[in-house]
VODRENDREN-780699 format. One record per residue: x, y, z of N, C-alpha, C in turn. Coordinates in Angstrom, 3 decimals. Example, Ala and Ser with C-alpha at 12.3 -4.5 7.8 and 13.67 -1.06 7.14 Angstrom:
2
R       n_c1       n_c2       n_c3      ca_c1      ca_c2      ca_c3       c_c1       c_c2       c_c3
R     13.190     -5.690      7.800     12.300     -4.500      7.800     13.200     -3.300      7.800
R     12.850     -2.250      7.080     13.670     -1.060      7.140     12.900      0.030      7.870
//
This chain:
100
R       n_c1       n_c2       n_c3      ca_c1      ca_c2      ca_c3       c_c1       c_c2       c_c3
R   -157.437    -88.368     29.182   -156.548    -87.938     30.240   -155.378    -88.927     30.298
R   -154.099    -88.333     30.597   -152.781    -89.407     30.363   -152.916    -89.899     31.781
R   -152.143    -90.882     32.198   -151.545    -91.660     33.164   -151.137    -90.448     34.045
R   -149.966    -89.285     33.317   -149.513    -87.999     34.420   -150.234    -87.380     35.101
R   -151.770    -87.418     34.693   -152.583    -86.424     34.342   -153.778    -86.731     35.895
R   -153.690    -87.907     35.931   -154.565    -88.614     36.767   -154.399    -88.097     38.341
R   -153.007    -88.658     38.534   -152.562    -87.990     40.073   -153.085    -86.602     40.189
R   -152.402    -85.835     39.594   -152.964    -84.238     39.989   -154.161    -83.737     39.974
R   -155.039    -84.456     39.330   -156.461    -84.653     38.880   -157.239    -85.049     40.746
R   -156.752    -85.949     40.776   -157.050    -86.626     42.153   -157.101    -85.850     43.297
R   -155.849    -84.585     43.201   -155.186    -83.919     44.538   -156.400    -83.137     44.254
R   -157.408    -82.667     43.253   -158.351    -81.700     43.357   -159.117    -82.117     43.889
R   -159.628    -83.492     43.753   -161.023    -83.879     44.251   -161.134    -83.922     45.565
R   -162.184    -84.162     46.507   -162.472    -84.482     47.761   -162.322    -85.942     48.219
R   -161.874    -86.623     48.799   -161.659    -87.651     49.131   -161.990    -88.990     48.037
R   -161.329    -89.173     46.972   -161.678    -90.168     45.766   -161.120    -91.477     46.293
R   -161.916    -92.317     45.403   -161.298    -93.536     44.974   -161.199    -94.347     44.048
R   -160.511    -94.145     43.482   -159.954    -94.534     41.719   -159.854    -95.860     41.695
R   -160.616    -96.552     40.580   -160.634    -97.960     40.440   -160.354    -97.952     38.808
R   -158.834    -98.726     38.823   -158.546    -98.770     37.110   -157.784   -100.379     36.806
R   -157.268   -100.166     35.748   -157.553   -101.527     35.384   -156.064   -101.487     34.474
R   -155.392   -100.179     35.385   -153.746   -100.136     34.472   -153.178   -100.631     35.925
R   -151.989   -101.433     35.282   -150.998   -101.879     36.725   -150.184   -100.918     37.434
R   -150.151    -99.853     36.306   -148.875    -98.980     36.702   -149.408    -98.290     37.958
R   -150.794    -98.206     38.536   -150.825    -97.541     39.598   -150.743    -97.861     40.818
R   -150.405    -99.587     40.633   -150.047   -100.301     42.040   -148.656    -99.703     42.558
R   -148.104    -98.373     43.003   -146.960    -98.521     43.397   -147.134    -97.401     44.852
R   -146.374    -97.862     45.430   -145.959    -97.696     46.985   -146.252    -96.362     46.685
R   -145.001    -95.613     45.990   -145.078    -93.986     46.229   -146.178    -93.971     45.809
R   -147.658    -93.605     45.544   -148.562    -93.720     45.034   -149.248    -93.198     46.233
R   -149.230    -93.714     47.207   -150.095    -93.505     48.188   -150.249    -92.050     48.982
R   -151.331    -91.756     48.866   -151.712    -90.223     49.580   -152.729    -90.253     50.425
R   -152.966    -88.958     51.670   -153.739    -89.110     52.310   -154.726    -89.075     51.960
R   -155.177    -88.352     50.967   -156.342    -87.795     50.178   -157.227    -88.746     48.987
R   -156.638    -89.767     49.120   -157.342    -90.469     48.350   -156.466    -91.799     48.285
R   -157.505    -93.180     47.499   -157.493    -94.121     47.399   -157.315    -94.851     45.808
R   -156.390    -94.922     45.572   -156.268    -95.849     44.171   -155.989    -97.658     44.116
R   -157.160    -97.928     43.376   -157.035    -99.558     42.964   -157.191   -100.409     41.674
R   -156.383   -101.029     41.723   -155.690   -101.242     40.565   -156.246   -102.956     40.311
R   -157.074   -102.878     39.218   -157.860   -104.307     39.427   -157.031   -105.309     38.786
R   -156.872   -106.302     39.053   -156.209   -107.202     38.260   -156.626   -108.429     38.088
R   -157.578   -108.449     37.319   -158.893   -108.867     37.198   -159.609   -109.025     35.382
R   -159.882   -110.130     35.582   -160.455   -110.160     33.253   -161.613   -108.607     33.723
R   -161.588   -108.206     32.466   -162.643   -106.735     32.737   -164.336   -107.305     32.379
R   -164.393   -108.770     31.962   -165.768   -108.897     32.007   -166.140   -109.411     33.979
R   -165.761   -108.708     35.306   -165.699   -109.282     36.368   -165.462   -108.072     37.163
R   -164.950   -106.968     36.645   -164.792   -105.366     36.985   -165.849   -105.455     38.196
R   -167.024   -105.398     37.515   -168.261   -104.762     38.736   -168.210   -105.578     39.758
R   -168.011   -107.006     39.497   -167.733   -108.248     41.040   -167.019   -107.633     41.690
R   -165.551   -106.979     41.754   -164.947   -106.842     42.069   -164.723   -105.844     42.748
R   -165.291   -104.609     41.954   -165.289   -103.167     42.693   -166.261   -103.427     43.949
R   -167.627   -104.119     44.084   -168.670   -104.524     44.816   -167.872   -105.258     46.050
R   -166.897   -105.999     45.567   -166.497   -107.158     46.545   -165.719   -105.982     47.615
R   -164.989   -105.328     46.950   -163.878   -104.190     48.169   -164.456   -103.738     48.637
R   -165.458   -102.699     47.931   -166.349   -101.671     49.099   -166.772   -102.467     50.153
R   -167.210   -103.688     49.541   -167.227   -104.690     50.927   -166.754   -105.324     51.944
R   -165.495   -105.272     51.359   -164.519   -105.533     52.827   -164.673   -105.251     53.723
R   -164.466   -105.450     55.006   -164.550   -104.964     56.310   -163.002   -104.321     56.302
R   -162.091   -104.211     55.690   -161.092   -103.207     55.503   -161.619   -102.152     54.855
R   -162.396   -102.052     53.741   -162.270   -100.758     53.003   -163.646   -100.647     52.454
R   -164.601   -101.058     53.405   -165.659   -100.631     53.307   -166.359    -99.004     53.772
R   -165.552    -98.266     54.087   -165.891    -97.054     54.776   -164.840    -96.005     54.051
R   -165.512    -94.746     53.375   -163.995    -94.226     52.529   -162.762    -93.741     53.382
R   -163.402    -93.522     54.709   -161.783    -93.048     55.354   -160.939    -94.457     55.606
R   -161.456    -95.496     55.631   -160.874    -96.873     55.806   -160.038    -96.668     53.964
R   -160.424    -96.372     53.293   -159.881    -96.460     52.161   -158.369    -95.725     51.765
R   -158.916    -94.373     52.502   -158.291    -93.103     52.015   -156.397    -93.564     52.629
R   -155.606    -92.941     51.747   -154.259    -93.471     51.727   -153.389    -94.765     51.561
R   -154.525    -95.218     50.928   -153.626    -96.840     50.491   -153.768    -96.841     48.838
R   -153.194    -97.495     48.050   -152.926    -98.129     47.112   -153.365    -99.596     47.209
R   -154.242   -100.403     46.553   -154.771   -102.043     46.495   -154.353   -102.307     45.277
R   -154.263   -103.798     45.385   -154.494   -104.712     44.088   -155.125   -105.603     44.265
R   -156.170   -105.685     43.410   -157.073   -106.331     43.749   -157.111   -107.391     42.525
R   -157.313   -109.097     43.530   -156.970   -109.746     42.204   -157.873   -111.115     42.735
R   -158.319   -112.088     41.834   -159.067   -112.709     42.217   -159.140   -113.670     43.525
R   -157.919   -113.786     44.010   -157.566   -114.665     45.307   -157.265   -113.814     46.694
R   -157.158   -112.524     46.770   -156.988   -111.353     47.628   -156.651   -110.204     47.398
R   -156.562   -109.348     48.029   -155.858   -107.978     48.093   -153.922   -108.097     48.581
R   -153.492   -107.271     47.909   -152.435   -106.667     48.410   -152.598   -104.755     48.463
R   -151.932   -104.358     49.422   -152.008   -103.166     50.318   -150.894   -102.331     50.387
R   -150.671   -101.214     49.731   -150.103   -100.568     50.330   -150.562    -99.756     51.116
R   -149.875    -99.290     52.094   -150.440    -97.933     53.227   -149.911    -96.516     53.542
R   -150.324    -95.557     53.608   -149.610    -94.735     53.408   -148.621    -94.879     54.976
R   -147.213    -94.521     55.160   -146.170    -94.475     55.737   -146.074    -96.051     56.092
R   -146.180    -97.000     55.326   -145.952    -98.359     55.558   -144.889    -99.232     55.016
R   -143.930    -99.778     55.651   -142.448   -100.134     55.381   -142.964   -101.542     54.442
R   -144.220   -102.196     54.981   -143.894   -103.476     54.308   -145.564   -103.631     52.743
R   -146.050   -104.484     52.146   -147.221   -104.626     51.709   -147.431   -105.765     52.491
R   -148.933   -105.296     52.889   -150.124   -105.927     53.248   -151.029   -106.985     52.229
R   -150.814   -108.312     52.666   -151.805   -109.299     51.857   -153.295   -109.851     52.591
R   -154.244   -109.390     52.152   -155.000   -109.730     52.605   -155.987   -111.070     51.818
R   -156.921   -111.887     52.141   -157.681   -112.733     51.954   -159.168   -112.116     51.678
R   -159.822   -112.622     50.701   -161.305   -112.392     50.261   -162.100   -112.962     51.697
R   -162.784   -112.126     52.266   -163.699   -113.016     53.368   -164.735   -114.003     52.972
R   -164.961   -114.824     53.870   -165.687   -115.837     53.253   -166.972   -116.332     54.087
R   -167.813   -115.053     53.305   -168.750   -114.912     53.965   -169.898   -114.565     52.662
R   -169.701   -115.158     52.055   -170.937   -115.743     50.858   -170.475   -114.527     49.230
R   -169.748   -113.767     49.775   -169.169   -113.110     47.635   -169.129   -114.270     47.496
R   -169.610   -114.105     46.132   -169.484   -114.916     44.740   -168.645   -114.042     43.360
R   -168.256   -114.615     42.913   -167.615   -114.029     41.265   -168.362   -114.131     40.664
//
């Protein structure tokens, strides 16, 4: 499936959340109500830490907490987009025992 191919792919499903490991999907316009894309930025032997660590957030632990943002997720925090949001959101890893 191409990069084009993905978005419209998405608008079918029921409330998704796409976890990939291309940069190009960190971007603002990106964001829909219907779903959640994150964009790891991250070595790929650390993928599963990582996907584990968000669902865990107390931000985006719940999928409607998820649904309409764009993340980047990178080893020192999140950045956020939101859907109808003028600025990005940086957030901090909580520190409440994750490990890498």
């Amino acid at each position: 499936m191409s990069d084009d191919e993905i978005i419209p792919f998405l608008h079918g499903l029921r409330r998704p959340t796409l976890f990939t490991r291309d940069r190009d999907f960190y971007k603002r316009r990106l964001c829909h109500a219907r779903y959640c894309l994150v964009s790891l930025a991250v070595d790929k032997r650390v993928v599963a830490v990582f996907v584990r660590r968000l669902l865990r957030h107390p931000e985006f632990d719940a999928q409607a907490k998820r649904l309409g943002t764009v993340v980047r997720v990178t080893t020192t925090g999140l950045s956020v987009w939101r859907l109808h949001a003028e600025t990005e959101t940086h957030l901090a890893w909580p520190t409440n025992g994750f490990s890498t």
